[in-house]
VEXFIPA-806028 format. One record per atom (N, C-alpha, C): z negated, y negated, x negated. Coordinates in steps of 0.001 Angstrom, whole numbers, padded with zeros to 6 digits, always signed. Last residue first. Layout:
# VEXFIPA-806028
ZYX...
This chain:
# VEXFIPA-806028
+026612-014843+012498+026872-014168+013041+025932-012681+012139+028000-017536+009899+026966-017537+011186+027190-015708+011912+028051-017509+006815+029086-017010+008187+027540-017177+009151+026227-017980+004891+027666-018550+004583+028384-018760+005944+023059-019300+003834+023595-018598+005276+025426-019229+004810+021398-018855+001056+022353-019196+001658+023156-018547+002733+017657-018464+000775+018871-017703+001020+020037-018725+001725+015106-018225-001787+016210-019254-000369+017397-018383-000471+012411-016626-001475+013993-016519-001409+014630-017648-000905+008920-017575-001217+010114-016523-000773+011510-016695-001266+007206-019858-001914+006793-018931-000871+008117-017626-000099+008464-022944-002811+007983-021207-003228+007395-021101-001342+012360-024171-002629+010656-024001-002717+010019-022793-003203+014560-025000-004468+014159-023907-004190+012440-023656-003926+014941-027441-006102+015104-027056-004989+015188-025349-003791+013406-027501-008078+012566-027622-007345+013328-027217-006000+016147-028321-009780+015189-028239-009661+014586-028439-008933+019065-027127-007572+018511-027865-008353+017003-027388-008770+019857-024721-006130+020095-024891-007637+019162-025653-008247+020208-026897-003241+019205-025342-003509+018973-025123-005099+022334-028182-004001+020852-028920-003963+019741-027663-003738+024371-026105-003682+023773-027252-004815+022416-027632-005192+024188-025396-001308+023630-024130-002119+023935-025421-003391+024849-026698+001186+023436-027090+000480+023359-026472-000198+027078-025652+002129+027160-027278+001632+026359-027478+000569+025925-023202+003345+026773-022843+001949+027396-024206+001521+022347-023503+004498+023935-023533+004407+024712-023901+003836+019683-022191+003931+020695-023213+003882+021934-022753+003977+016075-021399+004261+017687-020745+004835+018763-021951+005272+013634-020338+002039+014485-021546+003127+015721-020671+003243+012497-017427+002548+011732-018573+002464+012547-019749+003576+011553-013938+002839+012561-015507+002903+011979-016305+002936+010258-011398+001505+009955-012600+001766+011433-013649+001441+010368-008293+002148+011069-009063+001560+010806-010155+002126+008117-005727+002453+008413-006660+003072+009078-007951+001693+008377-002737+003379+008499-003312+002381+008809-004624+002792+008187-000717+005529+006914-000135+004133+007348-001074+002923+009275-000723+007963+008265-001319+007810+007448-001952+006227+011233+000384+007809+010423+001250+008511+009149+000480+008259+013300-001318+007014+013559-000825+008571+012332-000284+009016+012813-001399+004515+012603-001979+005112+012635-002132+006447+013268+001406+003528+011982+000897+003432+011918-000348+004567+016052+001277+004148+015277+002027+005009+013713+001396+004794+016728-000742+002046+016977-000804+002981+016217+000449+004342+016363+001377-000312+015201-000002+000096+015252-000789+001163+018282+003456+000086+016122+003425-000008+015883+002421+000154+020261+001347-000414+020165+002184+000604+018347+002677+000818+020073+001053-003336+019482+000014-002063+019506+000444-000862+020042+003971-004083+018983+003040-004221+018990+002012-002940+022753+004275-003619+021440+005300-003366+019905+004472-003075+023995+001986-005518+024030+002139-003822+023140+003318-003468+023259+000360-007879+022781+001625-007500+023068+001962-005921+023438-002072-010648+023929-001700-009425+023590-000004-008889+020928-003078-012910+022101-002612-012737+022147-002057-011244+019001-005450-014895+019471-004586-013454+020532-004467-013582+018608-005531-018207+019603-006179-017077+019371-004905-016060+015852-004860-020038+016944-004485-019454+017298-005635-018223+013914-003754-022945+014215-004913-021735+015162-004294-021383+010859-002190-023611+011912-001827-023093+012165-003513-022373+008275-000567-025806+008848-001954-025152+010365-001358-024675+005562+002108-025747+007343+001699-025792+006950+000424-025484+003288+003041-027962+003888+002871-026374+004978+002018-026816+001481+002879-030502+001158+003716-029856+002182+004043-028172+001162-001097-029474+000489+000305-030887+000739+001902-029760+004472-002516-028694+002709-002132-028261+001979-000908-028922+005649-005068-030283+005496-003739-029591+004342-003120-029961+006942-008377-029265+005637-007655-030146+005391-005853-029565+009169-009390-028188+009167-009496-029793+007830-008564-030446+011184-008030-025872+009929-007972-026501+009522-008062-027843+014023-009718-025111+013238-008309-025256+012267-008697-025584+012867-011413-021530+013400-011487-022864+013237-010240-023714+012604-010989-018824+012366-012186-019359+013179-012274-020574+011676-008397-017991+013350-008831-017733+013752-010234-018308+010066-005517-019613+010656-007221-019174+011703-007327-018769+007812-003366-020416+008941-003488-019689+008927-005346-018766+006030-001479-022163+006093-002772-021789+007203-003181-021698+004441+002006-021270+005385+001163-021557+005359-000516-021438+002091+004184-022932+002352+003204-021978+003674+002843-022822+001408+005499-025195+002077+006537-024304+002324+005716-023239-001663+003584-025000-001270+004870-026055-000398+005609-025203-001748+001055-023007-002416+002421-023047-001081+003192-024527-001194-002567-023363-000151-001259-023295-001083-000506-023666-002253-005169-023947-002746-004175-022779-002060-002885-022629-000443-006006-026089-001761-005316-026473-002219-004569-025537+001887-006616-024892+002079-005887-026140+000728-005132-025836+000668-009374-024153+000735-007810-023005+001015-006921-023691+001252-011476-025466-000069-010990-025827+000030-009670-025024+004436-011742-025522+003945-011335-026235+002091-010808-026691+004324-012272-022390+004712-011267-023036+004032-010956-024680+002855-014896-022769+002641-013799-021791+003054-012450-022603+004784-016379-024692+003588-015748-025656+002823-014758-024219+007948-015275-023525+007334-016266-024320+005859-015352-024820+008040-013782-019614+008413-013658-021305+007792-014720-022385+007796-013509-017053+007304-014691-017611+008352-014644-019089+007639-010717-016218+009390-011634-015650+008903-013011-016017+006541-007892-017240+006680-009233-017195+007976-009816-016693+004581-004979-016118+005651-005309-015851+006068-007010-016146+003395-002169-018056+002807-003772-018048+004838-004161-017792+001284+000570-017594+002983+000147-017770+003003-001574-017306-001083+001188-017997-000041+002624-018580+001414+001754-018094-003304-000745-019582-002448-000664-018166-001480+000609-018825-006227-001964-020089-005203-001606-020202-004531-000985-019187-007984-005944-018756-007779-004268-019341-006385-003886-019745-007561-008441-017807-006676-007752-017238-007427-006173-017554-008773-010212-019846-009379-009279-018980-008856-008458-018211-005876-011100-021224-006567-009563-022082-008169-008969-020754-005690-013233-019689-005108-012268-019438-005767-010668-020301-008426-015280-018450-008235-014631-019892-007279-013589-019277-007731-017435-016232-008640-016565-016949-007933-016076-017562-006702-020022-015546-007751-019704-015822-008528-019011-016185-003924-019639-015019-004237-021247-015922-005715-020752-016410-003673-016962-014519-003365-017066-015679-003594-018498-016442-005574-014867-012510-005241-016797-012410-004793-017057-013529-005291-011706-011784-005700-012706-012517-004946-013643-012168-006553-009800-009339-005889-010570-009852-006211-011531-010411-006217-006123-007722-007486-006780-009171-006408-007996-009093-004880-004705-006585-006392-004518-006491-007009-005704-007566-002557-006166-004793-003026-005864-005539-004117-005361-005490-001131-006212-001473-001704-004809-002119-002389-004429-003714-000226-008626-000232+000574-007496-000685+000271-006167-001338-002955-009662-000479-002309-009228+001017-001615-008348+000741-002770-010203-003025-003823-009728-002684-003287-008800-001192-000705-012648-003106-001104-010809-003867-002422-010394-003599-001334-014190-001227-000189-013528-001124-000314-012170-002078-003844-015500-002883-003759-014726-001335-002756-013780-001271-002537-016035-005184-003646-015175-005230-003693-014284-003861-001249-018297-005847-000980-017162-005470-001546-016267-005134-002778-020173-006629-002055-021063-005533-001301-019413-004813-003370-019349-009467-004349-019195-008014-003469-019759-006822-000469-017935-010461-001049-018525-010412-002242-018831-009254-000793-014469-011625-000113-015878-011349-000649-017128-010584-000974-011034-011605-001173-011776-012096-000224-013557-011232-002539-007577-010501-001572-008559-010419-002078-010010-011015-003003-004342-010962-003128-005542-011437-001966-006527-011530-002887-001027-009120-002296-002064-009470-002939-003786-009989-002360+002092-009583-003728+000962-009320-002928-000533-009775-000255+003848-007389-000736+003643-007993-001922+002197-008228+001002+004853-005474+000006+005779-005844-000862+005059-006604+003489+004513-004301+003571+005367-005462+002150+005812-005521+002492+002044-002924+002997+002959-001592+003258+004471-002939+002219+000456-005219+001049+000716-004328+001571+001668-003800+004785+000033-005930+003584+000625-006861+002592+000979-005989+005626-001253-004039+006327+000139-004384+005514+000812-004963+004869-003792-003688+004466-003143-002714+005258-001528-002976+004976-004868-006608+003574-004472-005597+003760-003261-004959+007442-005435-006671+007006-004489-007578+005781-004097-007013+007618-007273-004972+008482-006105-004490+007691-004619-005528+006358-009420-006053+006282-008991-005037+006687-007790-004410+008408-009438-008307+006744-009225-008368+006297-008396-007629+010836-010830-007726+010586-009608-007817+009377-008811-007992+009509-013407-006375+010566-012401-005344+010281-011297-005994+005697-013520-006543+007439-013724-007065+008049-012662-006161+003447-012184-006978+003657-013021-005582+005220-013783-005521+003395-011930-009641+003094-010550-008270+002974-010936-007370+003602-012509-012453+004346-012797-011073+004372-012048-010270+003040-009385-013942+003414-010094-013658+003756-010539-012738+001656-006393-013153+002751-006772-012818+002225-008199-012923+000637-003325-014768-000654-004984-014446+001464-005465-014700-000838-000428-013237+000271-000949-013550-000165-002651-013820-002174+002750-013708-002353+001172-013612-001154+000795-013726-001887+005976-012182-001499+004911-013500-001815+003749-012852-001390+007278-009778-002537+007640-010118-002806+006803-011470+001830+008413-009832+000759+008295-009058-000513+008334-010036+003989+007042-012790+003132+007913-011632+002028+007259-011058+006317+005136-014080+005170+004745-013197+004897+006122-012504+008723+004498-015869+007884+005992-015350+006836+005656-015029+009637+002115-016761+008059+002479-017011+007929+003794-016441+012492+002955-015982+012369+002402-017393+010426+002480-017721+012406+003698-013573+013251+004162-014276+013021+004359-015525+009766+002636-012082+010019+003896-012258+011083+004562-013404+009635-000427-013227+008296+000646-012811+008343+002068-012654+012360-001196-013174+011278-001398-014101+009950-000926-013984+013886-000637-010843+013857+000353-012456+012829-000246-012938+012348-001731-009030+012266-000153-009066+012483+000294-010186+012553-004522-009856+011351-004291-009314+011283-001945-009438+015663-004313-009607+014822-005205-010460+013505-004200-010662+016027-004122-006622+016478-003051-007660+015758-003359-009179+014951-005799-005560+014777-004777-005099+014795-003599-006296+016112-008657-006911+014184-008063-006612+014410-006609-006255+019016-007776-005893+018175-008088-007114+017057-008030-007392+018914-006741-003036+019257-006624-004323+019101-006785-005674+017228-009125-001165+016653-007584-001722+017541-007065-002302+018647-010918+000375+017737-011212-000657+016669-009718-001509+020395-010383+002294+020776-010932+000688+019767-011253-000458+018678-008761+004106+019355-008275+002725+019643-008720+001380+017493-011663+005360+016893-010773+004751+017234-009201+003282+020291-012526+006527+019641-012922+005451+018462-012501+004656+021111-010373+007889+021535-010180+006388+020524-011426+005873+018131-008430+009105+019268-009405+009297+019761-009527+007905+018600-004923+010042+018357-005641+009167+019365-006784+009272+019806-003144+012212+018615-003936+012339+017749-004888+011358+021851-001894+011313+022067-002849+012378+020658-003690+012754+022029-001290+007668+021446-000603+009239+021587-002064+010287+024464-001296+005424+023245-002031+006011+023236-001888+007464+025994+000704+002724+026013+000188+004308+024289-000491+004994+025995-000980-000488+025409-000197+000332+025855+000036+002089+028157-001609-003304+027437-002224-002167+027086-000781-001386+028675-000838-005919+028002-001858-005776+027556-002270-004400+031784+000379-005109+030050+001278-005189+029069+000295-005597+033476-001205-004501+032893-000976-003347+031404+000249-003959+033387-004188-006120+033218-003281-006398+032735-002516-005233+034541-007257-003948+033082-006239-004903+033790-004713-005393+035090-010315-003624+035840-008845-004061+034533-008650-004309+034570-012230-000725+034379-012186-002231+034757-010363-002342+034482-015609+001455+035124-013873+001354+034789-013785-000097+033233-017705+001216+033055-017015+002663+033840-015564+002525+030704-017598-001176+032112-018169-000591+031972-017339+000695+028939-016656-003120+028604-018468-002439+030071-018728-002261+029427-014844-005024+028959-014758-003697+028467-015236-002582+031373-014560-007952+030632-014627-007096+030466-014841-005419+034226-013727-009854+033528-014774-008773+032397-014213-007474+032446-011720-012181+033810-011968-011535+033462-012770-010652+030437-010421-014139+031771-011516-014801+032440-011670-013234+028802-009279-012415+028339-010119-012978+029708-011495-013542+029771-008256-009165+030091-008046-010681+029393-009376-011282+027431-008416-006529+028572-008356-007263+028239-008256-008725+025482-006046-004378+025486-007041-005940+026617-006961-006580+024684-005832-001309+024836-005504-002420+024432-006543-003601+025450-004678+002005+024987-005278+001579+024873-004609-000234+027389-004278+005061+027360-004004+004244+026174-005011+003299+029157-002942+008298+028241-004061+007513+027817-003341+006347+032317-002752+008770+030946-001997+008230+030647-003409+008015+035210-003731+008827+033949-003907+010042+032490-003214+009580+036679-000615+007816+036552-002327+007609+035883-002881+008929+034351+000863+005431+035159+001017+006355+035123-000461+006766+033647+003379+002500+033276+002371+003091+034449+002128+004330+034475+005561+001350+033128+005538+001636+032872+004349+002379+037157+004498-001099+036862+005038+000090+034934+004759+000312+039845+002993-002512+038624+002472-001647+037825+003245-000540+042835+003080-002820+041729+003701-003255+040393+004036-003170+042893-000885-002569+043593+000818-002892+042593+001580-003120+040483-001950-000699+041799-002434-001832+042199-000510-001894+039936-003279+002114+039787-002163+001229+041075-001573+000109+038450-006080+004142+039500-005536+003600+039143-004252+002631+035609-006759+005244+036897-007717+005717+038609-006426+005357+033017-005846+005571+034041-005316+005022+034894-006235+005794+029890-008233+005999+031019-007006+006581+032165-007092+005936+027173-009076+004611+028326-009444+005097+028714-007980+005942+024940-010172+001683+025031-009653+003005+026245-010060+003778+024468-010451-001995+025080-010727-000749+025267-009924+000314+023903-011932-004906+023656-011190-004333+024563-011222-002655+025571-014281-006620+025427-012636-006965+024855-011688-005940+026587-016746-007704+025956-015930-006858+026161-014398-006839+029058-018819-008107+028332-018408-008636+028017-017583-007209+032521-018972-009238+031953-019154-007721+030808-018461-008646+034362-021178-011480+033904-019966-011235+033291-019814-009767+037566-022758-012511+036565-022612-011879+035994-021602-011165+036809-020560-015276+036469-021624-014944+037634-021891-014167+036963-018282-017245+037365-017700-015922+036853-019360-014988+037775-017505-020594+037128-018611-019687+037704-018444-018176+037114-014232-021961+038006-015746-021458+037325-015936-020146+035773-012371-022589+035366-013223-022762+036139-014710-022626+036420-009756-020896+036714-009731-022139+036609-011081-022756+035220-010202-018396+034531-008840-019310+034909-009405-021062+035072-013901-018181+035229-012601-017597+035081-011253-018857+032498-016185-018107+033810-015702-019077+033682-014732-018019+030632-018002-017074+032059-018690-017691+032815-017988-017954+028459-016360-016344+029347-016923-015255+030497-017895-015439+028354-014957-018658+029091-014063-017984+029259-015169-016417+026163-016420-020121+027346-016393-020524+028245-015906-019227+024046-018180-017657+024374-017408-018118+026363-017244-018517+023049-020429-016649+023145-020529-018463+023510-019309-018621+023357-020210-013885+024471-021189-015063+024406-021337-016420+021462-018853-013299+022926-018289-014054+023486-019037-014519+019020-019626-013003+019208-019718-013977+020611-018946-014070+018572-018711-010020+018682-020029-010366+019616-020276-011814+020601-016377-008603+019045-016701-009227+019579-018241-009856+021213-015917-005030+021558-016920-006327+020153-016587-007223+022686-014522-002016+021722-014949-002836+021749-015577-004584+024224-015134+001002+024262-015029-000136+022998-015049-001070+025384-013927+004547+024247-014249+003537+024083-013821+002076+028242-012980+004685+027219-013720+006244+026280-014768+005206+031356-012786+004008+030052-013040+003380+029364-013663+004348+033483-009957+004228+033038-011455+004800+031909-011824+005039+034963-008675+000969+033763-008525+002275+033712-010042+003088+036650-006126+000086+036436-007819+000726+035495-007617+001643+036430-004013-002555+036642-004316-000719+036362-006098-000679+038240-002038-004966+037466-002924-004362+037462-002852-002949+039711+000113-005784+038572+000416-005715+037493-000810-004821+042187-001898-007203+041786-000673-006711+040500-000965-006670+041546-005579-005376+041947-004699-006579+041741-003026-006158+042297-007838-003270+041539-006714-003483+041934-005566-004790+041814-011524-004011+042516-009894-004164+041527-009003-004444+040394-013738-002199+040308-012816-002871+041490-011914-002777+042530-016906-001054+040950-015959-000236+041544-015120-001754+041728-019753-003183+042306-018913-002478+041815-017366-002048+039398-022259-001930+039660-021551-003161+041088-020184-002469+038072-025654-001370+038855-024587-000802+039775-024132-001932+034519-026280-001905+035989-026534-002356+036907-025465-002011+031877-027869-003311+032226-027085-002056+033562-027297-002024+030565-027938-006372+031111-028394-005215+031450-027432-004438+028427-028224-009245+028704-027776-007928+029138-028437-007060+027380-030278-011092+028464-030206-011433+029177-028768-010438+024719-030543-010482+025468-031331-010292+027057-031267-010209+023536-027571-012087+023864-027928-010450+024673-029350-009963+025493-028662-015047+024213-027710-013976+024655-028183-012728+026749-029692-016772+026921-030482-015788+025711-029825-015135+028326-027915-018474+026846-029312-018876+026308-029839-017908+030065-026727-017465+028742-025696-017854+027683-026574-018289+032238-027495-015217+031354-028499-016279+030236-027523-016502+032952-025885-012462+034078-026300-013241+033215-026393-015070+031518-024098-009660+031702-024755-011173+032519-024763-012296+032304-023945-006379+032739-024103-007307+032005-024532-008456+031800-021994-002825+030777-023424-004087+031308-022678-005855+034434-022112-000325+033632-021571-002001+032557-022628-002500+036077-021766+001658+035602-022911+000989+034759-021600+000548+040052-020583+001898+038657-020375+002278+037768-021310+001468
């Protein structure tokens, strides 16, 4: 089967090829899936866990990608809740080959069943933002009805998502990024937004749960907008400055089939809109990687399987 391969961790996106890999073993508990639509965050190649496996050997050559839309191909031992021909959608294992091939092992509680009316390329791109975006406002900020929230990147894949949950929760929302963004958060439901080349983030006010995916000195001045009994919750970096009186919290997303299942209905019923952007094919998921190659205005999503 063809795969997008990295061999050279110096190399970055250059050092991606398209290359016939042998199809997957299904292990207990796993499934094969046959990958329609993949998703990628840019920055994994600096991540440790796409060179090593759990116990830190070198698992080179690796398949990157992580998010992904498909159907059950196979069901390793043991393997129940799921069925072969289901459609399906999720988030692979962080250590294990990824999701820029045409078949890939998952963990079958890592993936969700996906309603017949969601296209996958639209799925592959709501795992990570999706789930991202929920613990960090409900799990980890306890976001109620009726709280401020001041979200970073609020026209970003996960930003964006953080909007439109906070709002449909109850709550007052402050969004931030650049004016070239402004419309898009605004549409999506902020009430208030700042231009961060241009205005003062401390006008922001205080907030009962300050969401960042910037990190650096952003983060560190948001420390201050934290309410007495607020949280400051990142995915950027932990938090070097903690907030008088309120928590800091970082965290890695983690896998939840309950969950994407909710966000998958959200999206069937209207009440969440996941922005695609470009839609390439699994030659072009290189030059997607690169810099810049990933426009704005949504997700690029790699189309693997036609259908």
């Amino acid at each position: 089967m063809q795969a997008i391969t990295v061999q050279d961790r110096d190399a970055g996106p250059a050092g991606m090829s398209l290359t016939d890999i042998p199809y997957p073993h299904a292990a207990e508990n796993d499934v094969i899936v046959r990958v329609h639509a993949a998703g990628f965050t840019p920055g994994e190649l600096d991540w440790p866990a796409t060179w090593t496996d759990r116990a830190g050997r070198d698992r080179t050559p690796s398949v990157p990608g992580h998010e992904l839309s498909g159907v059950v191909a196979e069901l390793g031992y043991g393997t129940t809740g799921l069925s072969i021909g289901q459609r399906v959608f999720g988030l692979a294992d962080w250590t294990r080959d990824g999701t820029l091939a045409e078949y890939t092992a998952v963990e079958a509680r890592n993936l969700a069943p996906l309603p017949a009316d969601v296209d996958h390329t639209v799925a592959a791109a709501l795992p990570i933002s999706g789930l991202t975006a929920w613990q960090a406002l409900f799990d980890h900020g306890r976001l109620t009805t009726g709280q401020t929230v001041l979200i970073h990147g609020a026209a970003g894949s996960v930003g964006s998502i953080a909007v439109q949950l906070a709002r449909e929760a109850g709550a007052r929302v402050v969004g931030t990024g650049r004016a070239s963004h402004r419309d898009r958060a605004l549409a999506l439901g902020v009430d208030v937004f700042l231009d961060l080349e241009a205005e003062k983030l401390e006008d922001a006010g205080e907030a009962d749960v300050v969401f960042d995916v910037i990190g650096g000195d952003v983060l560190d001045r948001s420390a201050a907008l934290v309410r007495p009994g607020g949280t400051l919750v990142s995915i950027a970096m932990p938090p070097r400055v903690q907030p008088e009186g309120g928590r800091a919290v970082f965290f890695v997303v983690e896998s939840d089939r309950a969950r994407l299942t909710d966000l998958a209905q959200r999206v069937r019923d209207g009440r969440l809109d996941v922005a695609v952007g470009a839609v390439r094919p699994l030659a072009e998921a290189a030059a997607a990687f690169a810099p810049g190659g990933a426009p704005s205005g949504g997700r690029t999503i790699i189309r693997v399987t036609e259908g």
